[in-house]
C-alpha positions, 0 to 999 in steps of 0.5 A, a space after each residue: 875225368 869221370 874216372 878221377 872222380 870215382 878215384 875222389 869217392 873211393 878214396 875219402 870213403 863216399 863210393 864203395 860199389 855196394 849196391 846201395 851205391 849203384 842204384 843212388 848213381 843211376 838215379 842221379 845219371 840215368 836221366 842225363 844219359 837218356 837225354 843224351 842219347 835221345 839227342 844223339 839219335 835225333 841227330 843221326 835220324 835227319 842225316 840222310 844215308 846215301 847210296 852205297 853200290 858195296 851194299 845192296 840191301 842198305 836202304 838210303 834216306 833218312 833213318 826216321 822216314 825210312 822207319 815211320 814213313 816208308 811209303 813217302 820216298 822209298 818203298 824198299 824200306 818197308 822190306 827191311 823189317 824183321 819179327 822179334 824173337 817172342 821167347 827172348 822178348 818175353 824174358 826181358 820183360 820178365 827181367 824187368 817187370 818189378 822196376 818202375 819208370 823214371 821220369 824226366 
């Protein structure tokens, strides 16, 4: 359908992938879709992941305590963290320093 309408745009010369163009799309959608998304991870955050014998290191319980809260149900958590490449971190803050946020 999205497709279709994209077809619609090119063709009665609304939309012609200019940057000019981009940038008005993800003005329009990026809201929408990070509403979307923000809906779909608290969705899966209260599902709780069960035991699973074929993979030892995978940390049952919901995914929202495991995170935030480890020391309630599940201490084992806590070991699942890992330290961000700093070097790559700071080159994607630098990629995107100039942009501003957008609110909802």
């Amino acid at each position: 359908m999205l497709q279709t309408w994209f077809r619609i745009l090119i063709a009665e010369h609304f939309f012609d992938g200019s940057e000019t163009d981009l940038i008005a799309i993800a003005f329009i959608y990026l809201p929408i879709i990070r509403a979307q998304i923000e809906h779909f991870v608290h969705l899966w955050n209260i599902h709780k992941i069960r035991n699973q014998p074929n993979r030892p290191d995978l940390i049952p319980g919901k995914p929202f305590r495991n995170f935030f809260h480890p020391e309630l149900k599940n201490p084992e958590a806590r070991r699942c963290g890992r330290q961000c490449n700093l070097e790559t971190l700071a080159r994607l803050q630098e990629a995107v320093m100039g942009y501003g946020t957008v609110s909802m």
